[in-house]
FITORKE-458956 format. One line per 8 residues: number of its first residue (from 1); their letters; for each residue x, z, y of C-alpha. Coordinates in steps of 0.05 Angstrom, whole numbers. Layout:
% residues N
NUM = A = X:Z:Y; ...
//
This chain:
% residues 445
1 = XXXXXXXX = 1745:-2155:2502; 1705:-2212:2503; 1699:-2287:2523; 1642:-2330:2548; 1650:-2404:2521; 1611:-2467:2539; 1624:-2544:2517; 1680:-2580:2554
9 = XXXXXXXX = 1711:-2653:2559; 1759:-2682:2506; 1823:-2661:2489; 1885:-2697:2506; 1957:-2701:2509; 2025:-2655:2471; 2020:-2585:2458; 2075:-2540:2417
17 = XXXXXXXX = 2047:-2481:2398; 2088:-2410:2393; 2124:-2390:2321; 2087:-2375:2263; 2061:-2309:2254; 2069:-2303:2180; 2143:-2335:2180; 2165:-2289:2226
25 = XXXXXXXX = 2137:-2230:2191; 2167:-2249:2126; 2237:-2277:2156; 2238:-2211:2180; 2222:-2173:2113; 2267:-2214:2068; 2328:-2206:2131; 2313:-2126:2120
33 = XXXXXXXX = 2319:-2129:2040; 2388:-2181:2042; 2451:-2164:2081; 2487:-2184:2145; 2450:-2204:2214; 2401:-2263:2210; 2375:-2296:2277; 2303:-2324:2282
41 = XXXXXXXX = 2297:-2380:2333; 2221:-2389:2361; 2194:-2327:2334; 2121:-2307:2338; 2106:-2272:2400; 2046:-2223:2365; 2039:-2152:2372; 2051:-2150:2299
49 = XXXXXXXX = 2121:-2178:2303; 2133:-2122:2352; 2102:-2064:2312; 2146:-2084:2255; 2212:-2087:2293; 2197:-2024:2319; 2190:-1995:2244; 2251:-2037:2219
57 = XXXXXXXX = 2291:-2003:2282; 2268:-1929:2246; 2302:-1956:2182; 2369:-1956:2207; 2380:-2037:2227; 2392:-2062:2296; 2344:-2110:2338; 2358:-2149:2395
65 = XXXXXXXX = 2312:-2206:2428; 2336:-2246:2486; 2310:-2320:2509; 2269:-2335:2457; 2319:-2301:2398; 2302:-2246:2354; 2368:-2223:2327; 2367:-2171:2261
73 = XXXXXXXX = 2425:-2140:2238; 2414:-2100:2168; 2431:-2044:2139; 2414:-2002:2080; 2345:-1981:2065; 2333:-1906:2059; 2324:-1881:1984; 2248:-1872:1993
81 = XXXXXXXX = 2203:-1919:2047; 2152:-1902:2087; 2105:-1967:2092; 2050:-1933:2147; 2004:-1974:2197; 2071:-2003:2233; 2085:-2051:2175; 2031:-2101:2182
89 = XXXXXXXX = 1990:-2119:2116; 2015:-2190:2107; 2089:-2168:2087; 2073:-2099:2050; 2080:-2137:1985; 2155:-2165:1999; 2179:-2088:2021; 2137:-2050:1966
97 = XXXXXXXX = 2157:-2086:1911; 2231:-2103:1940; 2241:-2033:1945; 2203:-2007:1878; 2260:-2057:1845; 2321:-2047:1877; 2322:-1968:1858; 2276:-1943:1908
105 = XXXXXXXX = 2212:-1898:1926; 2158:-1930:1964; 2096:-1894:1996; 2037:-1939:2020; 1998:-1899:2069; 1935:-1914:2123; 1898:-1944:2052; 1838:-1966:2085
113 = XXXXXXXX = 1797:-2024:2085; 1837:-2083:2065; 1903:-2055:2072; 1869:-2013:2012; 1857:-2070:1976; 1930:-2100:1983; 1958:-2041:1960; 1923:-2046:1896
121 = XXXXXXXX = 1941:-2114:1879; 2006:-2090:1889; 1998:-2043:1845; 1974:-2089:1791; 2036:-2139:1797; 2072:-2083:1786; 2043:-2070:1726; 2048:-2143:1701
129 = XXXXXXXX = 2123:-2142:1716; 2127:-2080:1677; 2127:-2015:1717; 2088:-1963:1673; 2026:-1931:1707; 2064:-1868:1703; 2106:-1893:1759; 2043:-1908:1808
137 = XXXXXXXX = 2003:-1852:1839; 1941:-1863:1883; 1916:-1806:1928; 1857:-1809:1972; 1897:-1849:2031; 1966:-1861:2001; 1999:-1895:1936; 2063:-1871:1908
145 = XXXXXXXX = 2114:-1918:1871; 2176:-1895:1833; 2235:-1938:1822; 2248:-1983:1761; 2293:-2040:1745; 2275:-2115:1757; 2266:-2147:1690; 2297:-2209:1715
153 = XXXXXXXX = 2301:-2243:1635; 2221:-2246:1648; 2195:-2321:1663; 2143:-2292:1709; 2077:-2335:1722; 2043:-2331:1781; 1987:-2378:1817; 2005:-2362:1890
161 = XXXXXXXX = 2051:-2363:1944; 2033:-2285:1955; 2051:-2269:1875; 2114:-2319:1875; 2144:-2281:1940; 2136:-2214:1905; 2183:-2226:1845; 2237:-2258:1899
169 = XXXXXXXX = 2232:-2195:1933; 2246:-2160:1884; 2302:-2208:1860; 2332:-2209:1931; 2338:-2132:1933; 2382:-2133:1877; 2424:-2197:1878; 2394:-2217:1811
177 = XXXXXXXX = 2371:-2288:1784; 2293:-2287:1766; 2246:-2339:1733; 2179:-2366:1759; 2125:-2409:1722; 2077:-2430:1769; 2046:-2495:1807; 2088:-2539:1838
185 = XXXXXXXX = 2057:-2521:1907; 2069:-2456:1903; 2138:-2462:1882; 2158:-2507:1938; 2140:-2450:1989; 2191:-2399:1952; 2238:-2455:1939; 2238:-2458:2020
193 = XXXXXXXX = 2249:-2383:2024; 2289:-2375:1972; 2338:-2434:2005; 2339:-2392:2070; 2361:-2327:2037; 2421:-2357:1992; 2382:-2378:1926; 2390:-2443:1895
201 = XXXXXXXX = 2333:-2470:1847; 2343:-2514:1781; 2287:-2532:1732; 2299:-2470:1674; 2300:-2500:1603; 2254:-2442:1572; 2233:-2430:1493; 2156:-2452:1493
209 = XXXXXXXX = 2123:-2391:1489; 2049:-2397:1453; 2028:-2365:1519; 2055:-2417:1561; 2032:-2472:1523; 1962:-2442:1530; 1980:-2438:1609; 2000:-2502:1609
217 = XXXXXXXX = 1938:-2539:1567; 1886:-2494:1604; 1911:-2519:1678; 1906:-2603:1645; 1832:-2594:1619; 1819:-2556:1685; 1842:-2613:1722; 1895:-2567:1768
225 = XXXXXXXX = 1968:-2572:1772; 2014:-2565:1718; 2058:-2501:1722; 2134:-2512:1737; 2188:-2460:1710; 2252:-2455:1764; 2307:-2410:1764; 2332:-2382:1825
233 = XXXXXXXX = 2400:-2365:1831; 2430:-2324:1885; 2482:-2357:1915; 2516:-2306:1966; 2506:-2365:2032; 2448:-2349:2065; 2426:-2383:2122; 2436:-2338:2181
241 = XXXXXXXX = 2404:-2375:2241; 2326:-2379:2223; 2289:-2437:2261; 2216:-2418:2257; 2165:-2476:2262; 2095:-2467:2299; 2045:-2429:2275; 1987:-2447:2221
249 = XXXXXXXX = 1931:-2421:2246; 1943:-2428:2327; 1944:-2500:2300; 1891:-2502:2254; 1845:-2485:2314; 1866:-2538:2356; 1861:-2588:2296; 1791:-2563:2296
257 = XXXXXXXX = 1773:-2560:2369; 1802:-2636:2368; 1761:-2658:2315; 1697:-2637:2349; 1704:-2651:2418; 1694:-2738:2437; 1746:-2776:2454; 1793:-2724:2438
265 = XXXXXXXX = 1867:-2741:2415; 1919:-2685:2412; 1990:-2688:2385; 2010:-2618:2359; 2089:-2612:2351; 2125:-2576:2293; 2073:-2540:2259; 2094:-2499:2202
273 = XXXXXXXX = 2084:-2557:2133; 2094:-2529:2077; 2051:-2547:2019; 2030:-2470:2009; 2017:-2474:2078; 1987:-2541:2104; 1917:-2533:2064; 1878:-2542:2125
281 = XXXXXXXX = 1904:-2593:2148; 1894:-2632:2076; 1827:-2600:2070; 1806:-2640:2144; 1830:-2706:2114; 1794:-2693:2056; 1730:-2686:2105; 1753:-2763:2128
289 = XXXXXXXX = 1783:-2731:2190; 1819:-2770:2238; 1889:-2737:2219; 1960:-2751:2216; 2017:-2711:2202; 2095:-2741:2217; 2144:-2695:2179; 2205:-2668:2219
297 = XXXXXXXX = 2272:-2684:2183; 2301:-2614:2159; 2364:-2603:2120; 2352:-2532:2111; 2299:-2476:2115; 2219:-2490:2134; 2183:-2556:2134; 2153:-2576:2193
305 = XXXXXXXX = 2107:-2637:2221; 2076:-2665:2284; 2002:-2670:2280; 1959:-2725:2319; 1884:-2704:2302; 1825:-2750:2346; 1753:-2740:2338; 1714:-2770:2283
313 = XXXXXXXX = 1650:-2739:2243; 1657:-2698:2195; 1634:-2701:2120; 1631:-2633:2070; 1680:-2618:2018; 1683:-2571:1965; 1741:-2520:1967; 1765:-2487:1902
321 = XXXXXXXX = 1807:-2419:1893; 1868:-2456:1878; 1861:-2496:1947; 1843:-2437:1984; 1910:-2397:1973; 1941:-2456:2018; 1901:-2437:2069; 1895:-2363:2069
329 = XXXXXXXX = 1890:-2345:2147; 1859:-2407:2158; 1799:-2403:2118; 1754:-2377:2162; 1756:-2426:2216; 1748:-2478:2154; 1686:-2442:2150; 1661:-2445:2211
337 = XXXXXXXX = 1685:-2525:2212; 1635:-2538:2156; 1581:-2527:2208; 1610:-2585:2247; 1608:-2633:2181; 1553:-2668:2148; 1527:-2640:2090; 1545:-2566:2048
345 = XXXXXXXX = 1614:-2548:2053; 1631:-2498:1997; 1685:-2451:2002; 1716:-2406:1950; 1754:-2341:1951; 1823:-2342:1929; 1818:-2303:1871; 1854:-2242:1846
353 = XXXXXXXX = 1913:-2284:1852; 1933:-2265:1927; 1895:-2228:1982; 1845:-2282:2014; 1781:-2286:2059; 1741:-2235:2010; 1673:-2215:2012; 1670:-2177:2073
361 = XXXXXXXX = 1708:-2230:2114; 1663:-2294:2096; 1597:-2238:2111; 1617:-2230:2175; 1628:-2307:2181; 1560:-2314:2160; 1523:-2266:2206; 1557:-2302:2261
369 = XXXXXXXX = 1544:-2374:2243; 1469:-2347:2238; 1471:-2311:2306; 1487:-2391:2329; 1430:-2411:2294; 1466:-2446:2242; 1458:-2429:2150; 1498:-2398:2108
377 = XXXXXXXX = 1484:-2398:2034; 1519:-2350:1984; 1544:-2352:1916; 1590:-2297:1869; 1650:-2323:1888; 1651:-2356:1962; 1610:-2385:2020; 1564:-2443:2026
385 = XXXXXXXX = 1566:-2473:2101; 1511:-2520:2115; 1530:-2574:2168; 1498:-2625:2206; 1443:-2578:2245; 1449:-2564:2323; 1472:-2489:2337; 1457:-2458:2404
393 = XXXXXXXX = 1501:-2409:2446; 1488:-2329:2431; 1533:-2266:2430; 1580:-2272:2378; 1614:-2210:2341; 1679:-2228:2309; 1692:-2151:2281; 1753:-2145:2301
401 = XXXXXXXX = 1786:-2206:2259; 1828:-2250:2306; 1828:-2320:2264; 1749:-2300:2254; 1747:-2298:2339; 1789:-2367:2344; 1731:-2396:2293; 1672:-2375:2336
409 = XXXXXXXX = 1720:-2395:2399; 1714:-2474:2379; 1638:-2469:2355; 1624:-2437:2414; 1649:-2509:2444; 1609:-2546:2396; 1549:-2505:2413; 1494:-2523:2472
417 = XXXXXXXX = 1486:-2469:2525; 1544:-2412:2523; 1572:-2365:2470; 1608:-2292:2477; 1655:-2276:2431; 1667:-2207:2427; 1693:-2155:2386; 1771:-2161:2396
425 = XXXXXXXX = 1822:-2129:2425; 1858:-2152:2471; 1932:-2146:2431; 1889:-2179:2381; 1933:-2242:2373; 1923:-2303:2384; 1861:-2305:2420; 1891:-2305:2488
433 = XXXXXXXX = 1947:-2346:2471; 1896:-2405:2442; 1859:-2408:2511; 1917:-2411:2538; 1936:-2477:2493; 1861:-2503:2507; 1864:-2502:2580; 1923:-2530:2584
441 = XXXXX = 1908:-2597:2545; 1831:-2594:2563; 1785:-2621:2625; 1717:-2597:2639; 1659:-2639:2637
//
């Protein structure tokens, strides 16, 4: 599939954009590991939600949808689980290790490309939380997991969101308490989760390890974020009807199109605002972007804002690894917005700490800001984006990576002449569903 894109007038007016993608996807994984029937208001409407219904339906529990309600109803997991192509690669962490530590098998197959590369950082938590590499076998397209018991005494550190959500999955699984040390923003996201699915939180009174002292003195000369160390409880009252906020990245590229189009002003309603989640959005007011966000009241389960973005020039910003796992499926339209901003906008990979951009990713970012005529630079561990320059309309191949197509969407708008993006499908979500948004708040010059 492909679309042609040329520059258009300003932006203007309310738009609420459709459930987040990545909410959804792990509402629904966390409902299948707990007990009961849970109720997601506002979920995403991607092919991906679908495929993983359909997968959750072979595992014995019961699905219904009806106006705008996604209604599961759990049941017990089989002994051993089959994680294959219909379990999409964002949520394979919450079922493998949930499963691994609550007394059951767990086969990985369709390793290729990153899905292969998930699976082995799966593998490696694993490790760290104990399980001994006699309990993990890798074939040529499949890994094998054996059972083992959650060592929930553990205070488990983690630097991510993606880390932090494995150890409650595993937790969850088994009804148990566990311990995390990590940043404060990454905390807050499991804290949110962990609220939803019957956990309390209270700050854990720990023995100072040597270890953790050594943790905790590294991250102050390093200038990042002291760790935190909660205990989560499970409390038996979770909350059964879900309200999913709007989704990240649908947003993010709208916040960018905004940005770069004159006399632009768009209100964005109940976007998804969590701190592991809102790094975008911090990253474009870093950049002196004309951004404000109005947080939406909640007494229980996910944070959400309104965002008013207008246009305003851009200036470069440098991103680290920490501040990139905030903004995981975001960061390569960040990329492509440091074309859009004055100066070199540096952008690092998140790290071994969670699955991010990655090498592959930000190269075929590259190639394509090139193909506009615009410069890349490259260093070991991320992407330098050089702003400022005028890029000109020119077939555009996003390989097959829908937030990499919504990026080259919006610089296709920034760029003179007209661009066409290709290389999608077209259940390749959410490219059809953000020209949709466009058009609807957008006049032609």
């Amino acid at each position: 599939m492909r679309f042609e894109v040329s520059t258009r007038g300003s932006l203007k007016g309310t738009v609420t954009v459709p459930g987040d993608r990545i909410l959804t996807l792990t509402s629904l994984a966390f409902s299948a590991l707990s007990e009961g029937t849970f109720q997601l208001t506002n979920p995403s409407p991607s092919p991906d939600v679908d495929s993983f219904t359909g997968w959750l339906t072979s595992c014995g529990c019961e699905i219904g949808q009806d106006s705008g309600v996604l209604t599961i109803n759990t049941g017990q997991l089989p002994d051993e689980i089959g994680l294959d192509s219909a379990v999409p690669e964002d949520i394979l962490h919450i079922l493998a290790v949930g499963a691994v530590f609550s007394g059951r098998k767990v086969r990985i197959s369709n390793l290729e490309g990153r899905r292969s590369v998930v699976a082995g950082m799966i593998a490696g938590l694993l490790r760290k939380a104990g399980l001994p590499n006699s309990s993990i076998e890798r074939g040529e397209s499949e890994m094998l997991f054996s059972p083992s018991a959650f060592p929930s005494e553990t205070v488990q550190q983690v630097e991510s969101s993606w880390e932090a959500e494995c150890f409650f999955a595993a937790a969850l699984a088994s009804k148990q308490a566990f311990n995390l040390s990590a940043p404060l923003a990454v905390l807050s996201h499991t804290t949110s989760l962990a609220q939803v699915f019957g956990y309390s939180q209270s700050t854990k009174a720990v023995e100072t390890t040597r270890e953790f002292e050594i943790e905790r003195r590294l991250a102050k000369a390093s200038g990042k974020a002291l760790p935190e160390v909660k205990l989560y409880e499970y409390t038996g009252a979770p909350i059964r009807d879900i309200d999913i906020p709007g989704d990240s990245t649908l947003a993010a590229a709208l916040t960018f199109a905004a940005s770069i189009l004159p006399k632009s002003k768009l209100k964005i309603k109940s976007v998804a605002w969590g701190q592991a989640r809102r790094g975008f959005f911090d990253t474009v007011k870093r950049m002196k972007g004309a951004l404000e966000s109005e947080p939406i009241r909640r007494k229980q389960a996910f944070e959400s804002a309104d965002i008013i973005v207008e246009w305003s020039p851009l200036e470069s910003v440098h991103v680290n690894a920490e501040q990139a796992r905030s903004q995981i499926h975001e960061l390569l339209i960040l990329g492509a917005v440091g074309i859009c901003a004055a100066g070199e906008t540096v952008i690092s990979d998140t790290g071994d700490h969670s699955p991010g951009a990655g090498r592959d990713r930000f190269n075929a970012l590259a190639r394509g800001i090139e193909t506009l005529g615009g410069h890349v630079g490259d260093y070991a561990d991320g992407i330098v984006v050089k702003g400022g320059g005028e890029i000109r309309g020119n077939l555009i191949d996003s390989c097959g990576l829908p937030d990499l197509a919504l990026a080259f969407y919006v610089l296709g708008l920034y760029a003179a002449g007209t661009s066409t993006v290709f290389g999608f499908e077209e259940h390749n979500y959410p490219v059809y569903e953000f020209k949709a948004l466009l058009d609807s708040v957008s006049g032609l010059l």
